[in-house]
C-alpha positions in Angstrom: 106.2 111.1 112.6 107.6 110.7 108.8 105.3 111.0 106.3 104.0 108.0 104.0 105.7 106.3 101.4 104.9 107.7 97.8 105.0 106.2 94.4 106.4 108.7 92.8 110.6 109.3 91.2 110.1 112.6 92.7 112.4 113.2 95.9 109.3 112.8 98.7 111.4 115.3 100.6 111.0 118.1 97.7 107.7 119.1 97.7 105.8 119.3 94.5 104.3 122.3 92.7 102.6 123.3 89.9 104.6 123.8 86.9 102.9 126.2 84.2 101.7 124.4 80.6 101.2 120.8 82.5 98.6 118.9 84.1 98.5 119.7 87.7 96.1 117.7 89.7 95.6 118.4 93.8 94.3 115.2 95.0 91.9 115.3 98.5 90.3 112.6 100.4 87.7 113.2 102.9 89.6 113.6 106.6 89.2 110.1 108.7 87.8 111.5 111.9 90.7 110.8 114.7 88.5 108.8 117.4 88.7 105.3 116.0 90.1 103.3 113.7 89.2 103.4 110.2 87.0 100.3 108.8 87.1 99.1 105.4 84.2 101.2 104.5 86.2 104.2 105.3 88.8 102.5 103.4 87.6 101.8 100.0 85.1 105.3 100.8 87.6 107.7 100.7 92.0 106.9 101.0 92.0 104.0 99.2 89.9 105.3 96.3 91.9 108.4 96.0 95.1 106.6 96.2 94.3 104.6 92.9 93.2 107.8 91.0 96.7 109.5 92.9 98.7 106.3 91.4 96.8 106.2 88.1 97.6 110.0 87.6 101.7 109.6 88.6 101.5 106.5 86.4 100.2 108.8 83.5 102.9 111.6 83.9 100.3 114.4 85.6 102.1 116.4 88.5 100.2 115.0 91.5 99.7 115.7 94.9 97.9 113.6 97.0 96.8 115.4 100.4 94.7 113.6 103.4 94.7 113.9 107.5 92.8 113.1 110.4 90.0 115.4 111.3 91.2 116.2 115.0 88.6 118.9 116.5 85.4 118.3 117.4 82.9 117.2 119.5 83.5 113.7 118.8 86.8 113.7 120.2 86.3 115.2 123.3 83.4 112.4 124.1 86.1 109.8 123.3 88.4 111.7 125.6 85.9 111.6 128.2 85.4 107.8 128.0 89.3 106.6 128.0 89.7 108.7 130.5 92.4 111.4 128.8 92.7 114.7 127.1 91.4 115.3 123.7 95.5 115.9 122.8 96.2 112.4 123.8 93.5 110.8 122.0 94.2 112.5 118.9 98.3 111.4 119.2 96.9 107.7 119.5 94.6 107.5 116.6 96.3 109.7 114.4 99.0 107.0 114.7 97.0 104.1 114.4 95.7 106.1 110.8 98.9 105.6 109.8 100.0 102.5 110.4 96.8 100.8 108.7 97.2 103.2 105.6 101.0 102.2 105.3 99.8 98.9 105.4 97.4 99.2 102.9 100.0 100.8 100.5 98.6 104.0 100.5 101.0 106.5 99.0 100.0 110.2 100.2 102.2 112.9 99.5 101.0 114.5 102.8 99.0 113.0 105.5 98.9 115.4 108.4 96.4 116.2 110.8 94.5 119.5 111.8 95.5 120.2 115.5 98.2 122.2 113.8 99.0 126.2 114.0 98.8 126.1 110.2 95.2 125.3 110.9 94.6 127.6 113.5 96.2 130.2 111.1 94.4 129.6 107.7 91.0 128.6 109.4 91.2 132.6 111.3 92.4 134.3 108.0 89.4 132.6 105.9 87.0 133.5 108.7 88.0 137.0 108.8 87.5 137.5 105.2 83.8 136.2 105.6 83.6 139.1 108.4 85.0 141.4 105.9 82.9 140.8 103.4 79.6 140.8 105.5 78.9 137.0 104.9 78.9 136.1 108.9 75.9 137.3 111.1 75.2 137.0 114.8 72.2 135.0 116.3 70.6 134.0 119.4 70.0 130.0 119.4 68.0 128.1 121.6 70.6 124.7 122.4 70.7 121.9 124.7 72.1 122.4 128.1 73.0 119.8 130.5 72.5 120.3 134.2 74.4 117.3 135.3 77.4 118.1 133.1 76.8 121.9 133.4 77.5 122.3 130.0 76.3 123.0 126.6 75.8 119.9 124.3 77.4 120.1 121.3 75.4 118.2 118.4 77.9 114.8 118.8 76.9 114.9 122.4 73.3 114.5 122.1 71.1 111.0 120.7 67.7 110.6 120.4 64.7 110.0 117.9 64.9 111.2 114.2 62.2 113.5 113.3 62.0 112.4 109.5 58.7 110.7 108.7 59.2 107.1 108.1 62.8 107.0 109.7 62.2 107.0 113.3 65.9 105.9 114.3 66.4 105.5 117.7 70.0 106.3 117.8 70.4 109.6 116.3 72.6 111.9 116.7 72.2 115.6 117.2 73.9 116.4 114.0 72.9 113.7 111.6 70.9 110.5 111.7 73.5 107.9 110.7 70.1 105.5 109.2 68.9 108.0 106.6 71.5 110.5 106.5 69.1 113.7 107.1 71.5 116.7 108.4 69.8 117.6 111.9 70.0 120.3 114.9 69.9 118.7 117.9 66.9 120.3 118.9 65.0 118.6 116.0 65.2 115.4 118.2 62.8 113.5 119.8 63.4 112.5 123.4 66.8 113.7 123.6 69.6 112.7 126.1 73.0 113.8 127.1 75.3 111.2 125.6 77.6 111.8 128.6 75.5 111.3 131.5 71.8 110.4 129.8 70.1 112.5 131.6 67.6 114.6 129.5 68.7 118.4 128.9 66.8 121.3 128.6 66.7 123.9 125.9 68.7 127.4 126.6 69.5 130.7 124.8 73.3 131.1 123.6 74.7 133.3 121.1 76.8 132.2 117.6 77.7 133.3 114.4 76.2 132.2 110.9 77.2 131.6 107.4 74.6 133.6 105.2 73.8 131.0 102.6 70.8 132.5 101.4 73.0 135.6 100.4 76.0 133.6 98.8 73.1 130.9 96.6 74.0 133.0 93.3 77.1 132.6 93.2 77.2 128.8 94.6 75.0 128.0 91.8 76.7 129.4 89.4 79.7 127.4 90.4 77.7 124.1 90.7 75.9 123.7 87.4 79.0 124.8 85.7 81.8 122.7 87.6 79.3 119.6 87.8 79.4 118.9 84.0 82.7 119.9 83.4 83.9 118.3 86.2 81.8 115.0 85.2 80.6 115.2 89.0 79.3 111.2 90.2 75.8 111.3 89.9 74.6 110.6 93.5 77.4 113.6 94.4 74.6 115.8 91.9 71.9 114.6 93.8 72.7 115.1 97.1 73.6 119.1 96.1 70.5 119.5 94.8 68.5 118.0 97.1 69.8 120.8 99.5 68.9 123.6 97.1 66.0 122.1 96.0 65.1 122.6 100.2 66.6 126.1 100.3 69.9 127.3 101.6 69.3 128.2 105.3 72.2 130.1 107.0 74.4 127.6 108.9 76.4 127.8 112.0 80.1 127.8 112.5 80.6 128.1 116.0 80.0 125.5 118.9 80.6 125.7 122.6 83.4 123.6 122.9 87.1 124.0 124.2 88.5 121.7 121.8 89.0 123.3 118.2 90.1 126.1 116.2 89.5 129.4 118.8 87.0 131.8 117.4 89.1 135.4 117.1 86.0 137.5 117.8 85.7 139.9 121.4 82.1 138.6 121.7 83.0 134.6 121.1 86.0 134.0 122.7 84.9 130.8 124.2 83.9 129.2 121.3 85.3 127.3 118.5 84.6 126.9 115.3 82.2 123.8 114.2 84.3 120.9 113.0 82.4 121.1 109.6 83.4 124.9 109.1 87.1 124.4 110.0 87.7 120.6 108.9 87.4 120.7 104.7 90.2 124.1 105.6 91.7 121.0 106.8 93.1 120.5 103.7 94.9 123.5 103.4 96.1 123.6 106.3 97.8 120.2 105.6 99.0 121.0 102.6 100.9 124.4 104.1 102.4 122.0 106.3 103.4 120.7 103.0 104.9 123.6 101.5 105.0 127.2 102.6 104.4 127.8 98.7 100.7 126.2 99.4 98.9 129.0 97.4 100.4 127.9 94.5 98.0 124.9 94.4 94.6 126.7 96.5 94.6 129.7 95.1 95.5 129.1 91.3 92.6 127.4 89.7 94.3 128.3 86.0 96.9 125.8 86.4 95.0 123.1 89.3 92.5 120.9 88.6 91.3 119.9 92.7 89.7 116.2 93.0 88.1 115.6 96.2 86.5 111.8 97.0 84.7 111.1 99.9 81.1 109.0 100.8 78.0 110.0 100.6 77.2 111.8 104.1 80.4 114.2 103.6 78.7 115.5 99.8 76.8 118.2 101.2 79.7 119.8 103.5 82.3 119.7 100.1 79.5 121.1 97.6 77.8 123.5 99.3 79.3 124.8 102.5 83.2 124.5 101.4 82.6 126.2 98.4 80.4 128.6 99.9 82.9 129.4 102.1 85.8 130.0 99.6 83.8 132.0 97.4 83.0 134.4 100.7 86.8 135.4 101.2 86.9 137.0 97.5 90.0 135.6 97.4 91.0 133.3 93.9 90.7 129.7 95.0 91.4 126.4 93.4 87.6 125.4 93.6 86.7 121.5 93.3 86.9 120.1 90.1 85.9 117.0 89.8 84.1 114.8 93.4 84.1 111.1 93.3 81.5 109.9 96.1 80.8 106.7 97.0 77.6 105.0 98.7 78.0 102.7 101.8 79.6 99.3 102.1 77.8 96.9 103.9 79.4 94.5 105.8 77.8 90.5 105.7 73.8 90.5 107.0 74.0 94.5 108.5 76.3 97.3 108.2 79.7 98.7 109.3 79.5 100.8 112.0 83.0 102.6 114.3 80.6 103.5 117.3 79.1 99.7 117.8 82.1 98.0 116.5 81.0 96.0 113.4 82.8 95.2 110.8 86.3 94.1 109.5 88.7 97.2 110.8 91.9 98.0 109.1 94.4 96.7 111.6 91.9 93.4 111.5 92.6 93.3 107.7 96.6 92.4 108.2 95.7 90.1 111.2 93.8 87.8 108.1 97.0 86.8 106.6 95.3 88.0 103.4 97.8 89.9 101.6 97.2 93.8 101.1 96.8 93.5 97.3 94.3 90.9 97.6 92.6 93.0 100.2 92.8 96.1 97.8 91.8 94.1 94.8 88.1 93.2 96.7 87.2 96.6 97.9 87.7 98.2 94.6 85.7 95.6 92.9 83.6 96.0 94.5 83.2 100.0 95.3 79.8 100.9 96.0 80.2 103.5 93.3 76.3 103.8 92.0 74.4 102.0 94.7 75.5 100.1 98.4 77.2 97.1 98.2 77.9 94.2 100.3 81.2 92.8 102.1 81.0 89.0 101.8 83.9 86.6 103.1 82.6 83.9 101.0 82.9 86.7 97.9 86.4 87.7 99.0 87.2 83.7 98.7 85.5 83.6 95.1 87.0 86.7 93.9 90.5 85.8 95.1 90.1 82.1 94.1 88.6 82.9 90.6 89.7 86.3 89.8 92.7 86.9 90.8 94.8 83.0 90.9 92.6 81.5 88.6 92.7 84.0 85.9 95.6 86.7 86.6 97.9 84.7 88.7 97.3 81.5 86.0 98.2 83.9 83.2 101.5 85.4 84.4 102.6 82.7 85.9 102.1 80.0 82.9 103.4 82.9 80.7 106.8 83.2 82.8 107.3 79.8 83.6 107.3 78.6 80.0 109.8 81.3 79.0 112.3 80.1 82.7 112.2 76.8 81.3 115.7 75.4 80.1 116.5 75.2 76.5 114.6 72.2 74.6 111.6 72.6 77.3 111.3 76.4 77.0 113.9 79.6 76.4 115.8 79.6 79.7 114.5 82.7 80.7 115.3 84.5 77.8 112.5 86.7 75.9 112.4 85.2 72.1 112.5 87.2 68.6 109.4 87.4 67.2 109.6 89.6 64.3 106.7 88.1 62.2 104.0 88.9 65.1 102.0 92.0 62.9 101.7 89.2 60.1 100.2 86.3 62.4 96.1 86.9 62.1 95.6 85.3 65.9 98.3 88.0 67.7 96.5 91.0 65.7 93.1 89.6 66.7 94.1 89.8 70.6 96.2 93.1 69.9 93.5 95.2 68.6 91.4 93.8 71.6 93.6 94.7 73.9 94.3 97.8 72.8 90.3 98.5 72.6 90.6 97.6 76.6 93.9 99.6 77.3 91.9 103.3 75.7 88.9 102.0 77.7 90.5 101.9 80.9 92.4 105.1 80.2 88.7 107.0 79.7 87.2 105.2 82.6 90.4 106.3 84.8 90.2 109.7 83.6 86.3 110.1 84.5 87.1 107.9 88.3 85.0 105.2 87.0 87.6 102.9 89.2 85.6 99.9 88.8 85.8 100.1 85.1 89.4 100.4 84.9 89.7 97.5 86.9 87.1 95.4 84.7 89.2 96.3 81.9 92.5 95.3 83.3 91.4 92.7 84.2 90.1 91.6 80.9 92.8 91.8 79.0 94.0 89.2 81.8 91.0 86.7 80.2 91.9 87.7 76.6 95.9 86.8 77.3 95.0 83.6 78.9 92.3 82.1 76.3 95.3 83.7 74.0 97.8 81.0 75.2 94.7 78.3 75.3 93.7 78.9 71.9 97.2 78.6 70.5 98.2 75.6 72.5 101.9 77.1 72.9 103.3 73.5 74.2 102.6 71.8 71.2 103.6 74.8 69.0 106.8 74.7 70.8 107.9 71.5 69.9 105.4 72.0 65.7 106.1 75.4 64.8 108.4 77.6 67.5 108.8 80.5 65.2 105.2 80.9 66.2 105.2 79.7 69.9 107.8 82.3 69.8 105.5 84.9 69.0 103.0 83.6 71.3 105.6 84.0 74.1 106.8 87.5 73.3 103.5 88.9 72.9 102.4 87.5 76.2 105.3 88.4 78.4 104.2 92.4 76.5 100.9 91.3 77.8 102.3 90.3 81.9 104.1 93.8 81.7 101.0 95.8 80.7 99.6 94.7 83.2 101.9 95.5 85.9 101.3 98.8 84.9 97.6 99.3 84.7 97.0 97.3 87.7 99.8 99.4 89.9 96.9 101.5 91.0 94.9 99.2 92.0 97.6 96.4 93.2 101.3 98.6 93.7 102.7 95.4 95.8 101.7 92.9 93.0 102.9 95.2 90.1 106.4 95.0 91.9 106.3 91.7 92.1 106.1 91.2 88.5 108.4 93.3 87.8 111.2 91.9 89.9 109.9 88.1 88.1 110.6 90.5 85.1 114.1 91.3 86.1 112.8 95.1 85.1 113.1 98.0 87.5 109.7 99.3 88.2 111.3 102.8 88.5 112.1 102.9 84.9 109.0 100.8 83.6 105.8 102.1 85.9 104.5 104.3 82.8 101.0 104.9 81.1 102.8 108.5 79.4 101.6 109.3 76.2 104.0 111.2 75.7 106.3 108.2 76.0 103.8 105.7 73.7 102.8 103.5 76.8 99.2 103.4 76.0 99.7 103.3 72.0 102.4 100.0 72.9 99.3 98.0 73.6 98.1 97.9 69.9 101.7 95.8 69.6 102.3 94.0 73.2 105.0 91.6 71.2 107.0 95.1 71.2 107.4 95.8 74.9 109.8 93.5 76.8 112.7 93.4 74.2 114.5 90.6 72.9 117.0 88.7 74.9 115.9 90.2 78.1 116.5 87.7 80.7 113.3 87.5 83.2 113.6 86.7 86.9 112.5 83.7 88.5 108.9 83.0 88.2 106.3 82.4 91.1 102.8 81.9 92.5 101.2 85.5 92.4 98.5 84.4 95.1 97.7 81.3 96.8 93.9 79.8 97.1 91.5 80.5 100.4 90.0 78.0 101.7 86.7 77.0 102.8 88.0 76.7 106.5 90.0 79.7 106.4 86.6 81.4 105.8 84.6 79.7 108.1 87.3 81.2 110.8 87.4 84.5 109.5 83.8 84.6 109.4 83.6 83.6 113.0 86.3 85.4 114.7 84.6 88.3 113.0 81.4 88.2 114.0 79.5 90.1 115.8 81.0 93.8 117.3 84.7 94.2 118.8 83.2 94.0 122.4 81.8 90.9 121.5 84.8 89.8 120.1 86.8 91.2 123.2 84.9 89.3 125.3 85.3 85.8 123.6 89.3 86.8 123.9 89.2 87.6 127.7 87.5 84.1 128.1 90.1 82.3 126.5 92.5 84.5 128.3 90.8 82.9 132.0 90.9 79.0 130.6 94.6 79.9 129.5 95.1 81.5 132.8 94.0 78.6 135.1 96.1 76.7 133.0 99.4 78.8 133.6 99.7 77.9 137.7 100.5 74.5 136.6 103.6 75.6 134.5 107.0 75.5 135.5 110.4 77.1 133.8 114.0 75.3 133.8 117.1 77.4 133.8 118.7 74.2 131.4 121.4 74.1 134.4 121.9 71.3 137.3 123.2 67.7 137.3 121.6 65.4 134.1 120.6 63.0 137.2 119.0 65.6 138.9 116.8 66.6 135.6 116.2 62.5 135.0 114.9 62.2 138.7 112.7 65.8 138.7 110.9 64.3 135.3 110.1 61.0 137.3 107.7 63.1 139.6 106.4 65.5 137.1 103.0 65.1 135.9 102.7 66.0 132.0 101.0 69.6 132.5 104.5 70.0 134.5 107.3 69.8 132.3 110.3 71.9 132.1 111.1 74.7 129.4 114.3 75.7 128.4 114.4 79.4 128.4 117.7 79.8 127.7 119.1 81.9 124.7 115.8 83.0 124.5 115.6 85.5 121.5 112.3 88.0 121.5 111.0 89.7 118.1 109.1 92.7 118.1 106.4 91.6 115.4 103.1 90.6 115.2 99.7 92.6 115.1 99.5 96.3 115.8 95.8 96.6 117.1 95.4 94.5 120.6 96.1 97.0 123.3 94.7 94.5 126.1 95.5 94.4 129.7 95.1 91.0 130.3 97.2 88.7 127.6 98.5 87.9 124.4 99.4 84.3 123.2 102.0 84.2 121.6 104.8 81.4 119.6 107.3 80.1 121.4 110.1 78.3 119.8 113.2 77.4 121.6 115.4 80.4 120.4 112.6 82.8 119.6 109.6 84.1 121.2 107.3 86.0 118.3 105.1 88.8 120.4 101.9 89.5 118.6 101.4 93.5 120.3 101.3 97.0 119.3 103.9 97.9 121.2 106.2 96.1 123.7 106.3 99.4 126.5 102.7 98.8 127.0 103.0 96.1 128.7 103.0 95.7 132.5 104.2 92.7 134.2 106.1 89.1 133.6 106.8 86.7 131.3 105.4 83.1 132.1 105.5 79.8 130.2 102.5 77.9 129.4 103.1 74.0 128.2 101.4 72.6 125.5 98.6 70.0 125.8 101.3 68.5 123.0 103.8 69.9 120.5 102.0 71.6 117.5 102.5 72.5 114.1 102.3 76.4 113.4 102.5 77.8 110.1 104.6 75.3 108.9 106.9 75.1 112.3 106.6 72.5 115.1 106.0 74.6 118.6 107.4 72.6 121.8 105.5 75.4 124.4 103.5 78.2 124.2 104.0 81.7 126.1 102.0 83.7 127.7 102.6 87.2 128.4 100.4 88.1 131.8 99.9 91.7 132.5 100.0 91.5 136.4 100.6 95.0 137.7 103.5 95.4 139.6 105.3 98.1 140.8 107.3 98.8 138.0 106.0 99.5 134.2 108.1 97.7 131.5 107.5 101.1 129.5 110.8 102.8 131.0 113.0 99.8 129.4 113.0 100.0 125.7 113.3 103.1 124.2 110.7 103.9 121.1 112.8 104.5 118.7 114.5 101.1 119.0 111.2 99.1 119.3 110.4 98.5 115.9 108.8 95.4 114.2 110.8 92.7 112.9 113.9 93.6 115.4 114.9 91.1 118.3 115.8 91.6 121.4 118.8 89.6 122.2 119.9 87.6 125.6 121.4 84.9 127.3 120.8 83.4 130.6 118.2 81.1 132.4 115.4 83.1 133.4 114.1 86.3 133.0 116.0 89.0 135.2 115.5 93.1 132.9 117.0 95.9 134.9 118.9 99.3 133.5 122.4 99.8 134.4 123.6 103.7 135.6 124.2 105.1 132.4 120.0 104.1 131.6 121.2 101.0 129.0 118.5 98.0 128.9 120.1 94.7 130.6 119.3 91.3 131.0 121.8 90.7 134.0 124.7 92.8 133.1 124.5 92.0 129.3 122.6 95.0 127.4 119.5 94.3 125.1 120.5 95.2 121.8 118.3 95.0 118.5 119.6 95.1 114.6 119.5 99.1 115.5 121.9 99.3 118.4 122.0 99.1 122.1 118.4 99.5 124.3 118.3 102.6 126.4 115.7 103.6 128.7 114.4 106.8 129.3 115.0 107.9 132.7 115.0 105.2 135.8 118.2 104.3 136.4 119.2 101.1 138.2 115.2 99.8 137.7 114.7 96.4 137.3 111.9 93.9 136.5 111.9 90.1 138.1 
């Protein structure tokens, strides 16, 4: 797969690298494990926060490179291998795709995202190993681990749950390499009342042999690193914390290998069937990734002169990033970018308990498009609230306000009444053209709001340059407040018609205002900072800048300088639109409890709808007029006829519901919208489903609805559309009367003899020929 967008004017297919004398920043979040999808926690936790600093930096002029992946080996892929029933390969290829499709949607712009079941991995996590061999860092060690008779296996840690040992935590739950309630780092051992997570049966304790990281031996030099790179690299407190806590406790030697087929081979005579422990090879993940980059990776790890590294993660990864990854570098001897700065955050919450990928809880990220909620308005929330110092709480009635308030209310309100007045035709406004407004230094009230928002513009920059992400957001935000009690304050409507030498510097000054900022709230926003710009009629290309070398940031002490005069703007609208109360109440409600729960509800309705479905008939609009008229007589209401002719399907729709039963989905009479991740999973035929009545649907009035019923038959509709064709937004077009697929000799997709074609070109399929569906 192609790699996500960037932000940057940079050819994405050139790769970047450091260029001597400038600021060259290397840009790592924390590596979404691969067996489930990401939930906002994750989100705002670790891609999305590092995309804002990424965009910030671009924004600024810095060369940037922004590198993430999914973590792929492990224990906790093989378990979710084991439960769908497929190899650890397969499950990696699904989620590793399912990553990226919720971080394209949520605009985030990595120069690489990759993955680490690579050979680049495999290659750089052997070389760094045997440098630690080399150097005498790695010792052998008997170890007394959990064995399973039933599976005939050793447990690895992911694969064993039980009681935590810490006094006063006593979580039921955990798991043999860390208690997800109070974050204490565990062997499984260290369990009470263990059990095989497989099977549950309760294993017994035998001898193997493994190889250690020596710690103890490497504590000089970590230290030395640590209380030197934490102040100069203005480390987040709790980041501090959590390191020292685990020196405070002593550095034990740690080890890197696991009995596991799944992950990076060991290249050793005496450990051949082992592999090393996801948290030894997964932070190398990030090299790895980024020689799959470049094959000039070194030039950013191992050249800490000219690269300053930024790493952001939560809370639970600290200790692996601080201690053992550094550790680990400092081993080889070699010269290695070391982490500069890490930006952690604490948990987000999510309404009365807390997020959670293993029970299902929580808004995911493919949920977060299936809202409606625009991305920026999504992006906007999380950041504001990023549990930066201390845990914070997901609350749809605080989404509502903070949209409502924040963001139409206040921003919205601004640029729009700003643009608006300026579109209006001559003798109501300036017919969209921006107004001289050369006395603007001399008028006390625009020198007032100037030097405040210059104070906010230097404010943000230092908050953005020390990750303080919320803070640069507050301060956007309130130069947002200060424009519009600005154009309060001067009452521009009367001064238009009193005094419109002045209402024209009101004017100019605030349009400077709208496109500042488009450009501090890129980062934060990028979809709604191309918006304004196209109501701007300016090319975001050529006006995305916070360069000081360019004045960006000094512009703000004279806003009524930046848009010039007699640019014509674009047509102005609504930024964001209000949420209401019963919007909420639904979201709240459909999100409730965990996905099972919510899977369940779904399969209910799916049975009612069912039931429902025997009654329904389908017309092939042909036949006599009389016979139609006499049919009708003897219909009852639950019976009427459909036309399904010229029936148009679009690819569109959610990307998350992989469920066997059904999907509803809008019928119209030329279009059929299907809400599904991807039309070859489906197995089975299309039925039509009346209406109790006609309905209104976003705005259009629905005659039927239609059900898509997986009923297995013989043939799977995977073989008729091939992938690369079956993209979103494209339609598959047909004529006829009823549903009849098959694939002609030469494998092209038919409805009767008429081939399926979307806006890419003809349907093929991929290998039955003369197939067909009924």
């Amino acid at each position: 797969m192609g790699d996500l967008t960037v932000t940057s004017k940079q050819d994405p297919k050139v790769p970047k690298l450091p260029i001597p004398g400038k600021r060259n920043v290397l840009i790592t979040s924390a590596l979404p494990y691969v067996n489930n999808v990401p939930h906002l926690g994750n989100i705002i936790g670790c891609v999305l926060s590092a995309d804002v600093f990424a965009r910030y930096c671009r924004l600024r002029g810095y060369n940037t490179v922004y590198i993430c992946g999914t973590d792929e080996y492990g224990t906790a892929t093989e378990t979710k291998a084991m439960e769908e029933k497929c190899s650890p390969q397969e499950i990696c290829d699904k989620y590793h795709a399912i990553h990226r499709q919720v971080y394209e949607w949520f605009n985030i712009s990595f120069d690489k995202f990759g993955r680490t079941s690579t050979p680049q991995q495999t290659e750089v996590c052997q070389a760094i190993f045997n440098k630690l061999l080399e150097n005498e860092w790695l010792s052998e060690n008997t170890m007394q681990q959990l064995y399973c008779d039933t599976c005939t296996r050793f447990l690895a840690d992911r694969l064993v749950e039980g009681t935590c040992p810490t006094q006063g935590c006593g979580y039921t739950s955990a798991r043999g390499d860390q208690c997800e309630n109070c974050g204490k780092l565990l062997n499984p051992t260290e369990l009470k009342d263990p059990k095989c997570k497989v099977c549950k049966s309760v294993p017994h304790i035998r001898e193997t042999n493994h190889l250690f990281l020596e710690l103890p031996l490497l504590k000089d030099r970590l230290e030395e690193y640590i209380n030197k790179t934490s102040v100069e690299g203005s480390w987040s407190q709790n980041a501090i914390q959590a390191t020292k806590a685990w020196l405070r406790e002593g550095l034990k030697q740690r080890c890197i290998t696991r009995d596991l087929k799944w992950g990076v081979p060991v290249p050793h005579d005496n450990f051949r069937d082992k592999v090393f422990y996801v948290w030894f090879d997964a932070p190398i993940g990030y090299v790895s990734i980024t020689k799959c980059y470049t094959s000039d990776w070194e030039k950013w790890w191992k050249n800490p002169e000219d690269v300053e590294l930024y790493q952001f993660m939560g809370k639970d990864n600290v200790p692996f990033h601080t201690v053992m990854f550094p550790s680990t570098l400092l081993g080889t001897g070699e010269n290695w970018t070391l982490m500069k700065t890490i930006s952690v955050t604490e948990y987000l919450n999510y309404e009365a308990g807390k997020f959670s990928k293993s029970k299902g809880i929580g808004v995911f990220g493919n949920d977060a498009k299936d809202t409606n909620i625009p991305v920026e308005v999504w992006r906007y929330y999380l950041l504001t609230n990023r549990p930066e110092v201390s845990d914070t709480l997901f609350e749809w009635n605080d989404l509502k306000t903070k949209l409502n308030n924040e963001l139409v209310h206040n921003l919205g309100n601004f640029i729009n009444r700003v643009l608006s007045f300026i579109a209006k035709p001559s003798g109501q406004g300036y017919d969209s053209i921006i107004p001289d407004a050369s006395h603007a230094v001399s008028d006390p009230f625009t020198e007032k709001l100037a030097e405040e928002v210059s104070n906010c513009a230097e404010q943000y920059v230092e908050a953005m340059e020390k990750v303080k992400l919320k803070h640069g957001l507050k301060m956007a935000m309130k130069i947002s407040s200060e424009g519009n009690t600005y154009l309060q304050d001067s009452q521009f409507w009367k001064l238009y018609k009193e005094d419109q030498p002045r209402c024209s510097i009101v004017m100019r000054t605030s349009v400077g205002l709208v496109h500042l900022l488009a450009c501090l709230l890129e980062p934060f926003m990028p979809s709604f900072s191309i918006e304004v710009f196209k109501q701007l009629n300016l090319s975001p290309e050529t006006n995305l800048s916070l360069c000081d070398d360019k004045g960006d940031i000094e512009r703000a002490r004279r806003p009524w300088e930046i848009v010039p005069i007699g640019h014509k703007i674009g047509k102005p609208e609504p930024l964001f639109k209000e949420l209401k109360d019963d919007e909420v109440d639904s979201l709240r409600k459909k999100f409730a409890g965990s996905q099972a729960d919510r899977k369940e509800r779904e399969e209910a309705e799916a049975v009612k709808l069912a039931e429902q479905l025997k009654k329904s008939k389908v017309s092939n609009n042909s036949g006599k007029k009389k016979q139609q008229a006499s049919q009708s007589a003897t219909k009852s209401p639950t019976e009427a006829e459909i036309s399904i002719s010229r029936l148009h399907i679009r690819v569109s729709g959610s990307l998350q519901k992989l469920r066997s039963i059904l999907m509803l989905i809008h019928f119209m009479w030329k279009r059929l919208m299907l809400a599904k991740e991807s039309l070859e999973q489906l197995i089975g035929r299309l039925h039509v489903l009346c209406n109790q009545k006609p309905a209104s649907m976003r705005g259009i009035k629905s005659q039927a609805m239609f059900l898509l019923l997986a009923i297995v038959t013989t043939l799977q509709l995977s073989w008729l559309i091939h992938q690369n064709l079956l993209k979103l937004g494209r339609e598959l077009h047909f004529q006829g009367s009823k549903v009849y697929l098959h694939s002609s000799t030469e494998l092209i997709a038919c409805y009767r003899d008429i081939p399926l074609t979307t806006s890419a070109g003809v349907c093929t399929v991929l290998s039955i020929r003369g197939g067909s569906i009924r």
